[in-house]
N, C-alpha and C positions, 0 to 999 in steps of 0.2 A: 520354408523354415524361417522362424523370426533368429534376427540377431539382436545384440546391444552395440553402437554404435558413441563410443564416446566423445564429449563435445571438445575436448581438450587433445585429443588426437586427430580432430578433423574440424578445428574449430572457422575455417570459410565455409566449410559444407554444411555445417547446424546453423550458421549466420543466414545462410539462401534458406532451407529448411524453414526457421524462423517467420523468416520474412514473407513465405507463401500465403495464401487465401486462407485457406483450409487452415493455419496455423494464426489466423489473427487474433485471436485469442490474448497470444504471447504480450504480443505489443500494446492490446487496446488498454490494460493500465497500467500505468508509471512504476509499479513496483516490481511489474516483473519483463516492464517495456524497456525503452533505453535510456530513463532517469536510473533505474536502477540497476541497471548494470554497469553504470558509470558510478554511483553515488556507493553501494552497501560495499562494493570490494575497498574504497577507500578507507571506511569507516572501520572495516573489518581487519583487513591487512591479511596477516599470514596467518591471524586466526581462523579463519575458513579455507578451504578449498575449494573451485567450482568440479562438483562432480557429477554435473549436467548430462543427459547422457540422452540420444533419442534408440525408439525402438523399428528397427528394419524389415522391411521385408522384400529382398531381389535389388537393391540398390534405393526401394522409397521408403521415405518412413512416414510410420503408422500412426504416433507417439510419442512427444517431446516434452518431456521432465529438464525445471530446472531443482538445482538442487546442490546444497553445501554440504560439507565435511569437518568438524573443528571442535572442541571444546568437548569432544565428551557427546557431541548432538549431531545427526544426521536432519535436515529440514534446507531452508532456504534463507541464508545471513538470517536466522530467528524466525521466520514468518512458517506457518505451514506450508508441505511441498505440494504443490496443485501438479496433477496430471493433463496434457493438453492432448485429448485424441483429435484428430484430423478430422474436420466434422466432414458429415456424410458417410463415413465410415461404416461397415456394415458391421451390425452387432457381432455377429461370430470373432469379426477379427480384430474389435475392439473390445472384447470379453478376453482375445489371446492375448494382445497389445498389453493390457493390464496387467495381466497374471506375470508377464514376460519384464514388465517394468518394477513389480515386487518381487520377482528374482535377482536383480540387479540391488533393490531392496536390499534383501538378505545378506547379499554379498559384500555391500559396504558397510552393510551393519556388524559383520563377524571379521571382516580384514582392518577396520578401525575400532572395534569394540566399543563402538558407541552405547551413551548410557539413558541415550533418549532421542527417539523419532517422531515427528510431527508429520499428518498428512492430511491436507483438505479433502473431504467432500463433499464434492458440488450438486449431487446427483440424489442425494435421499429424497426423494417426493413419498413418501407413506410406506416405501417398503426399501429392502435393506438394498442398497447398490453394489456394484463389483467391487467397485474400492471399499468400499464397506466390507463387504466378506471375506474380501483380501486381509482386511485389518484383524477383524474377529478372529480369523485362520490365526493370525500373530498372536493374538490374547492382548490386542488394544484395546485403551478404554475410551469412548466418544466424548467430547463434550460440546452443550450446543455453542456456536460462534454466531455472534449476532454484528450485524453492521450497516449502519444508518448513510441513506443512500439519495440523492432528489435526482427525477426525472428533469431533464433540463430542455426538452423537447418543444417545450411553449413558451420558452425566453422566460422575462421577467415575470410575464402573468400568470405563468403557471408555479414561478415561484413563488410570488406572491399569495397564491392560495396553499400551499405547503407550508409554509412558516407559523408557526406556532403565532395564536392572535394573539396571544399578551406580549409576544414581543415586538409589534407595530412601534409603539412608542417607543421603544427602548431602540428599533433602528433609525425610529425618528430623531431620535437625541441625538446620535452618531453622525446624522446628516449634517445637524445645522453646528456640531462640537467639536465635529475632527477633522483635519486640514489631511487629505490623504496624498501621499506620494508612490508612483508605483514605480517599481525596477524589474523593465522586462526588454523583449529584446528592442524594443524602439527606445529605450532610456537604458542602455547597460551602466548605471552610474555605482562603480565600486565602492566609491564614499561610501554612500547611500548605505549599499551591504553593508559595507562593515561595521555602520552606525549599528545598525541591525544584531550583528554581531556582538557588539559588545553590548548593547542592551539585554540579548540573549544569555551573556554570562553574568551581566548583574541581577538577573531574574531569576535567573537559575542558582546564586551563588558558586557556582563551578564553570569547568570549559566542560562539556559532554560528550564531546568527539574529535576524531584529532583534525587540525588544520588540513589540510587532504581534503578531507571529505566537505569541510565549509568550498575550499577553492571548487570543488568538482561545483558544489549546488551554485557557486555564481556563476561558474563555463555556462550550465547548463539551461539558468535563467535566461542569459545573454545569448543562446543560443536559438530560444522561442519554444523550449520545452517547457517553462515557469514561468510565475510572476511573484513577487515579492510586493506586499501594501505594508505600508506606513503610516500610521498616524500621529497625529500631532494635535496637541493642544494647542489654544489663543496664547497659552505661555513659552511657546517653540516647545515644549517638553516631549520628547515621543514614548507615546504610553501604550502603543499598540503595535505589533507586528504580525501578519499572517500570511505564511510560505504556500504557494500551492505547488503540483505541480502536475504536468498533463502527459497522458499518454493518445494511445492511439484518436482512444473515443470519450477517455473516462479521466476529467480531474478528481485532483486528491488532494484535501487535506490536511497537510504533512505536518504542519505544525503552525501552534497561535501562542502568542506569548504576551501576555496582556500585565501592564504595572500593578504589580500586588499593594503597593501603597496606598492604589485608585481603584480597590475593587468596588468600592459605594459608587462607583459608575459603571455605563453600560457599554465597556470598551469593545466589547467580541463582533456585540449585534451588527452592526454597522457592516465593519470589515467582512467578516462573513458573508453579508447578502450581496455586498459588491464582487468577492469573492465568485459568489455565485453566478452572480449577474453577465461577469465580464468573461468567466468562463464559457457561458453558454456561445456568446458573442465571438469567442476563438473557437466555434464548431464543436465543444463539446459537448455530447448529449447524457454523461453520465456525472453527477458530483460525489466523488466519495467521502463525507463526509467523518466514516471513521470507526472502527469500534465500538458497540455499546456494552460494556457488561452486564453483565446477570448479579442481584443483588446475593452477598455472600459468597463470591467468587471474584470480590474483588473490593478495594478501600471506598470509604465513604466519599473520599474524592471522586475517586475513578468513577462512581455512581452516578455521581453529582454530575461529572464531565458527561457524562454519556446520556442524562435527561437532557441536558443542554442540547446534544448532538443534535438529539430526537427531535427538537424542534424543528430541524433545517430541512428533513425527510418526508420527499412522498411516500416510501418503503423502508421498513427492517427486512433486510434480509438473511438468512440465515442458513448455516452452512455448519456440517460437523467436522471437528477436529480430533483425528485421531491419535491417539499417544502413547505410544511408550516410553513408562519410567520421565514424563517427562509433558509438564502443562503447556499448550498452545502459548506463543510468544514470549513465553519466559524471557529468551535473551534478546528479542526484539529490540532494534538499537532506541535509546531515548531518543527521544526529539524535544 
């Protein structure tokens, strides 16, 4: 007999869970590793709830869902909710594991009256998957999720053939024009951040998340879970910023913030490929480079952002998101 086991009633026991082989999954990217389980509750507060929950069977489990409660929306602090089966798993009981994990579904959807659900998945290869039927069963609607990815396997040289050729020159400019500074755990320089920081709100014109959640992303730099680069112009002026940050196997992306004054330069290129570079060199063999949109399902910027992505990518990969009442990332925190 399957049970639900929630993480919030036996939250050491889903920590071990977690942490298992068979559960690596969880950890191998920062979003849903331990950058962000430290970082989205901050950013979120008591607008979400964790209501993680894994699926049992005789004391082991099958099947470990994270997943939030807040605003109206059933997902993960905004992202869609991924399913983690226990790999090796034999299909019978990972076809039950599912069905047992959208009953849990159902039940935070009707005791919170949520007005929209998100769920990834990862499994469509040319015919409809469990999670998929599970959806359809609901009267979801799919859409496709695209996201720009580079193999980091061959260090530099493999990235170097990944990157789009026309922007050689444009990382060449970056080389010889930007003085980089990095804040990681061998430099925990809080200055530094907060220079960052408030670069970050003069680019933005606003502050876009609360204090909380900046202190958690410099713990966590300082910790040797991220790196933060800087650059600089010949005029001291810092015109570029770009936050990664690393899970098990797989950095991320998370945010680049480059001086709108100075877009007739090529402030991204650079940063970026060092980005890349230095990632590989902290053992990571995945870059997630980040969302691409699909044209008409999203702003001329967004577009614009997401050619650019393209460039950094051995792979698009692509994954459906299913929804109710309710489009993929909608509340997704800014960065």
């Amino acid at each position: 007999m399957l049970v639900v086991q929630r993480a919030v009633e036996a939250p050491d026991a889903f920590a071990e869970w977690r942490s298992r082989r068979e559960f690596s999954a969880v950890d191998a990217h920062p979003i849903t590793g331990e950058f962000g389980r430290r970082y989205y509750p901050a950013v979120f507060g008591e607008a979400r709830r964790d209501e993680s929950f894994a699926v049992m069977e005789q004391s082991e489990p099958l099947l470990l869902v994270l997943c939030t409660v807040g605003q109206g929306q059933l997902d993960y602090f905004g992202f869609p909710i991924k399913l983690f089966v226990s790999s090796g798993l034999a299909r019978e009981k990972a076809v039950a594991s599912i069905s047992a994990a959208f009953a849990q579904f159902d039940d935070l959807m009707a005791q919170n009256e949520t007005r929209g659900t998100v769920i990834l998945d990862e499994e469509s290869h040319g015919t409809l998957s469990v999670v998929g039927k599970e959806c359809l069963n609901r009267k979801f609607s799919a859409a496709l999720r695209l996201s720009a990815v580079c193999d980091l396997a061959e260090g530099e040289r493999g990235i170097k053939r990944a990157v789009r050729k026309s922007y050689q020159s444009l990382i060449n400019w970056g080389r010889r024009n930007l003085t980089m500074v990095f804040v990681n755990v061998g430099n925990a320089d809080q200055r530094a951040f907060v220079q960052y920081q408030d670069f970050h709100h003069r680019i933005a014109g606003r502050s876009t998340r609360p204090q909380q959640s900046w202190d958690v992303m410099f713990e966590s730099i300082a910790s040797g879970i991220g790196e933060l680069s800087l650059g600089f112009l010949s005029d001291g002026s810092l015109v570029s910023g770009t936050m990664i940050f690393d899970g098990a196997s797989t950095a991320y992306y998370m945010s680049g913030v480059y001086d709108r004054d100075r877009f007739d330069l090529p402030l991204a290129h650079w940063p970026i490929w060092l980005a890349m570079t230095r990632s590989a060199e902290r053992g990571m063999r995945i870059f997630d480079v980040g969302d691409v949109p699909l044209e008409g399902a999203a702003s001329k910027k967004e577009c614009a952002i997401g050619y650019f992505k393209r460039g950094f990518a051995t792979a698009i990969c692509s994954n459906l998101a299913w929804a109710q009442n309710a489009r993929a990332s909608d509340e997704a925190p800014e960065i």
